[in-house]
MIGU-250316 format. One line per 2 residues: number of its first residue (from 1); their letters; for each residue x, y, z of N, C-alpha, C. Coordinates in nm, 3 decimals, padded with zeros to 5 digits. Atoms other than C-alpha are relative to their C-alpha. Layout:
<atoms>
NUM	a	X/Y/Z/X/Y/Z/X/Y/Z ~ ...
</atoms>
This chain:
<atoms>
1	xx	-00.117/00.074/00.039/-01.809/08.034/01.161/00.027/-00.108/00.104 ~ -00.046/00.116/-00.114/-01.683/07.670/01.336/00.076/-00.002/00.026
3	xx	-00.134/00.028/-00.089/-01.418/07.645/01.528/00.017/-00.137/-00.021 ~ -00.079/00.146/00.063/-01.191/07.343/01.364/00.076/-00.056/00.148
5	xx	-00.088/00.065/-00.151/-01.089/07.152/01.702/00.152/-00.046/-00.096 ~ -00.154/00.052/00.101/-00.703/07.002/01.569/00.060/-00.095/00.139
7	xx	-00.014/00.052/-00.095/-00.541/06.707/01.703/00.160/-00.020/-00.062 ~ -00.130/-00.043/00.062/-00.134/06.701/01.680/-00.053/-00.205/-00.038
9	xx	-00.033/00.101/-00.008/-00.026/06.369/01.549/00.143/-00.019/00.000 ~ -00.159/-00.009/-00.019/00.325/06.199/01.521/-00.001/00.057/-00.141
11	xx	-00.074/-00.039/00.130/00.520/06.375/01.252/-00.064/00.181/00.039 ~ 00.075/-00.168/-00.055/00.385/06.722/01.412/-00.092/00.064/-00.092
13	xx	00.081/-00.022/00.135/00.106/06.700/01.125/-00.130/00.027/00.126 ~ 00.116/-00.059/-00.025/-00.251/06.881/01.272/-00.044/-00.067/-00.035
15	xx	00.129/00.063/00.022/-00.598/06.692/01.230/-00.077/00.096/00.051 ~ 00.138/-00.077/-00.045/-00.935/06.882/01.219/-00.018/-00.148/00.044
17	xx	00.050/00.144/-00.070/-01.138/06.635/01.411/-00.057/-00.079/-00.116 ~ 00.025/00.053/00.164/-01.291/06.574/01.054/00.089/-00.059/-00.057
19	xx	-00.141/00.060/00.093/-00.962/06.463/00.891/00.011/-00.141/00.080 ~ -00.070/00.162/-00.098/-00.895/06.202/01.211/-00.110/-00.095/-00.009
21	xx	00.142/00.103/00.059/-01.267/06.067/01.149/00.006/-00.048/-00.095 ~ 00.031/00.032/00.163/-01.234/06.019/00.793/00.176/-00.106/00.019
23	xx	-00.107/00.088/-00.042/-00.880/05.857/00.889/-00.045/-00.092/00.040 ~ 00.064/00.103/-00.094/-01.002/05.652/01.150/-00.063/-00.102/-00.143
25	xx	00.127/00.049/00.075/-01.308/05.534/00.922/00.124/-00.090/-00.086 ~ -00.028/00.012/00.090/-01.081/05.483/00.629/00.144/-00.124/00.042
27	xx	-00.064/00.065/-00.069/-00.850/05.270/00.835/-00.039/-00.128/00.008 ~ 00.076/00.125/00.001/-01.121/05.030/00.934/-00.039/-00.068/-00.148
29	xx	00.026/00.074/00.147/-01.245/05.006/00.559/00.131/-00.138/-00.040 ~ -00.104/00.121/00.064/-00.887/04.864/00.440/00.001/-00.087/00.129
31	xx	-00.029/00.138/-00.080/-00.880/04.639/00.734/-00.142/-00.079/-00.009 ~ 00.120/00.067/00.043/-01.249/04.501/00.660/00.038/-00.094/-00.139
33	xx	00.032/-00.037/00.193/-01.186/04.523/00.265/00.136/-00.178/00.066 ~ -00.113/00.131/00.002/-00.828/04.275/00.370/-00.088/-00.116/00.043
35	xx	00.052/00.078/-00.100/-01.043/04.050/00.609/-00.108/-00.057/-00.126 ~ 00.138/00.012/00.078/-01.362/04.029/00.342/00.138/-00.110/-00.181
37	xx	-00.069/00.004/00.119/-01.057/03.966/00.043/00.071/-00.161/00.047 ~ -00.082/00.118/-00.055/-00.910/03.644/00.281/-00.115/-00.101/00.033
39	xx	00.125/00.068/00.018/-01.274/03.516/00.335/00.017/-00.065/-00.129 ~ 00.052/00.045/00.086/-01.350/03.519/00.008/00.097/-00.098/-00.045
41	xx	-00.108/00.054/00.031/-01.002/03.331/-00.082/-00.007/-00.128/00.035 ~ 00.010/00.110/-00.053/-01.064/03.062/00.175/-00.136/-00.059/-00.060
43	xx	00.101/00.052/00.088/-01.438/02.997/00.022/00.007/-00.041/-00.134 ~ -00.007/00.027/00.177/-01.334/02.964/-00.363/00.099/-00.184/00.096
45	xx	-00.082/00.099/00.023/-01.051/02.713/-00.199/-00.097/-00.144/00.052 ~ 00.047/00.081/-00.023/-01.299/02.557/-00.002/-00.131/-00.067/-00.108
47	xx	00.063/00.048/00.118/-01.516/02.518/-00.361/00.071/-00.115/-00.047 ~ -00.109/00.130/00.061/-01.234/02.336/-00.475/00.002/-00.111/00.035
49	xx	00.036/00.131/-00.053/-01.304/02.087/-00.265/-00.086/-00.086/-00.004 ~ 00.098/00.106/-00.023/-01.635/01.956/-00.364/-00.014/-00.131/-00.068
51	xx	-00.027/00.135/00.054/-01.521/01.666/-00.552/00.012/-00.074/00.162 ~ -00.016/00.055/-00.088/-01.364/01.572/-00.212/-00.085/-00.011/00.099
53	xx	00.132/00.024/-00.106/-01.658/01.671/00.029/-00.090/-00.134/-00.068 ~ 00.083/00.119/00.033/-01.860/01.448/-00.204/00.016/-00.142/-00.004
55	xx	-00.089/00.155/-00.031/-01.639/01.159/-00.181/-00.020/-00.038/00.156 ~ -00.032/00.011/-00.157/-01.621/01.207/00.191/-00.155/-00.046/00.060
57	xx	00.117/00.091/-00.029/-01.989/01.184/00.205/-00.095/-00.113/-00.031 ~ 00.016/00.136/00.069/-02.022/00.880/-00.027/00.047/-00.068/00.126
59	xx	-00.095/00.118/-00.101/-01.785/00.717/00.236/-00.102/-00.020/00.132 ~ 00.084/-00.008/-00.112/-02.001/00.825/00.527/-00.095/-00.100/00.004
61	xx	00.157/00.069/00.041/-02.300/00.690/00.363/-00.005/-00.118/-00.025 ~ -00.046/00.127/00.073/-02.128/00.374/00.244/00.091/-00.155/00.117
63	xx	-00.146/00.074/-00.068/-01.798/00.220/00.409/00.069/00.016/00.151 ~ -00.062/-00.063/-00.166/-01.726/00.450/00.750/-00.043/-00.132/00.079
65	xx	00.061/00.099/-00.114/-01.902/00.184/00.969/00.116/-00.119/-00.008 ~ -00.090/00.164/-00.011/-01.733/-00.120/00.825/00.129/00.034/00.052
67	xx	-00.129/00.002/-00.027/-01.396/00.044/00.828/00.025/00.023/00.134 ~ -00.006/-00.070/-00.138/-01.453/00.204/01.173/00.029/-00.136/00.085
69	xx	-00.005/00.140/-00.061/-01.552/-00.181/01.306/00.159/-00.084/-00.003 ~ -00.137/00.111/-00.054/-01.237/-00.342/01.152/00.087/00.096/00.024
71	xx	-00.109/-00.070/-00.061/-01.036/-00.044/01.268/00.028/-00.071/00.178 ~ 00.069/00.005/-00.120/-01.190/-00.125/01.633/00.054/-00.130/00.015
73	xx	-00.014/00.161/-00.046/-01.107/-00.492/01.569/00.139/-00.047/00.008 ~ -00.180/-00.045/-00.026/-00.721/-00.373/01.553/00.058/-00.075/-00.185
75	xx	-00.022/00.017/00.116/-00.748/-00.487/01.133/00.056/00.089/-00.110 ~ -00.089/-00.091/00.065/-00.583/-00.200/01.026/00.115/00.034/00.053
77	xx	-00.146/-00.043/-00.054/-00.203/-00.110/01.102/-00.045/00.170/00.014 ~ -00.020/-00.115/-00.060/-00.126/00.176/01.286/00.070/00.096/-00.109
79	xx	-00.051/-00.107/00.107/00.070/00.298/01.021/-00.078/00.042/-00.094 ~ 00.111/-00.013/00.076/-00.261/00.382/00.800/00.018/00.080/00.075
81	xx	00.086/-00.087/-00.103/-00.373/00.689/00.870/-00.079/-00.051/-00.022 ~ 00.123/00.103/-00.021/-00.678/00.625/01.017/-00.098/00.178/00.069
83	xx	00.089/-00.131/-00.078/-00.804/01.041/01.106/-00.128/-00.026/-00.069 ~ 00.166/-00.004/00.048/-01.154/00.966/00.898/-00.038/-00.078/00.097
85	xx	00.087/00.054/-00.069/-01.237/00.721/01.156/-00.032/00.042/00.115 ~ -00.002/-00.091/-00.192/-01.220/00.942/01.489/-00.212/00.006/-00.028
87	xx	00.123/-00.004/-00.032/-01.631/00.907/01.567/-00.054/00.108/-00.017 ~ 00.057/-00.148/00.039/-01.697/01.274/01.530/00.046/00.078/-00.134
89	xx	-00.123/-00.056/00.069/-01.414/01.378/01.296/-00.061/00.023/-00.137 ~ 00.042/-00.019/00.180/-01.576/01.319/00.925/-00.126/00.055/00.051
91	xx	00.140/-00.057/00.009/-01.942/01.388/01.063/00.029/00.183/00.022 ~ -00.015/-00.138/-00.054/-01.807/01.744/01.200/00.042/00.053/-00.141
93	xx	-00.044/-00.052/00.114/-01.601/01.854/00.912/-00.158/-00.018/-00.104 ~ 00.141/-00.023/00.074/-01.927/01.778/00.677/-00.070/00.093/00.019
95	xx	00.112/-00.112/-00.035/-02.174/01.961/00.862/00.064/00.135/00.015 ~ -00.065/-00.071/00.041/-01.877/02.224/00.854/-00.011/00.067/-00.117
97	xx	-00.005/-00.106/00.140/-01.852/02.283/00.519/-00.162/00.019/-00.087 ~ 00.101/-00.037/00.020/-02.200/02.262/00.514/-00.027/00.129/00.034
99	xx	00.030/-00.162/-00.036/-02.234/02.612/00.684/-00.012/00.077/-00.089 ~ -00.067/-00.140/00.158/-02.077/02.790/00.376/-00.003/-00.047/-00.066
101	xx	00.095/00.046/00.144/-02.291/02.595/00.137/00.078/-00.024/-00.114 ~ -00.085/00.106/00.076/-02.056/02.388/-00.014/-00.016/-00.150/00.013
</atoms>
């Protein structure tokens, strides 16, 4: 016969060491299962986006340079945003959502 080790918890409830394993375990699952459920959430949204990735890399491929130049040449007001032209800024985000094959 085995001797059931027991571990108190709060609420003065007993655990075989079996019960606090299968706890434990079952603990990590729902915190995976949440984590895996907020992934997948952010990937569908970032689907949603490939009209806009594809626009973004039309622009790259197209217009970034010129606009970047007459940004550079002080031909755009400050009041434009102007975050696509930061030198790294659109190439990073791209190769970004390239990772997760979008």
């Amino acid at each position: 016969m085995t001797r059931k080790k027991t571990i108190k918890t709060s609420g003065d409830t007993e655990l075989s060491e079996v019960e606090r394993r299968v706890a434990e375990q079952s603990a990590r699952l729902r915190e995976v299962s949440k984590a895996l459920k907020k992934a997948r959430e952010g990937i569908e949204a970032l689907q949603a986006q490939r009209d806009n990735i594809a626009e973004l890399e039309r622009y790259l491929a197209t217009d970034w340079q010129a606009d970047y130049e007459a940004d550079e040449r002080g031909e755009i007001s400050k009041a434009v945003a102007r975050d696509v032209l930061g030198q790294d800024t659109l190439y990073d985000l791209l190769e970004e959502t390239s990772e997760f094959g979008v």
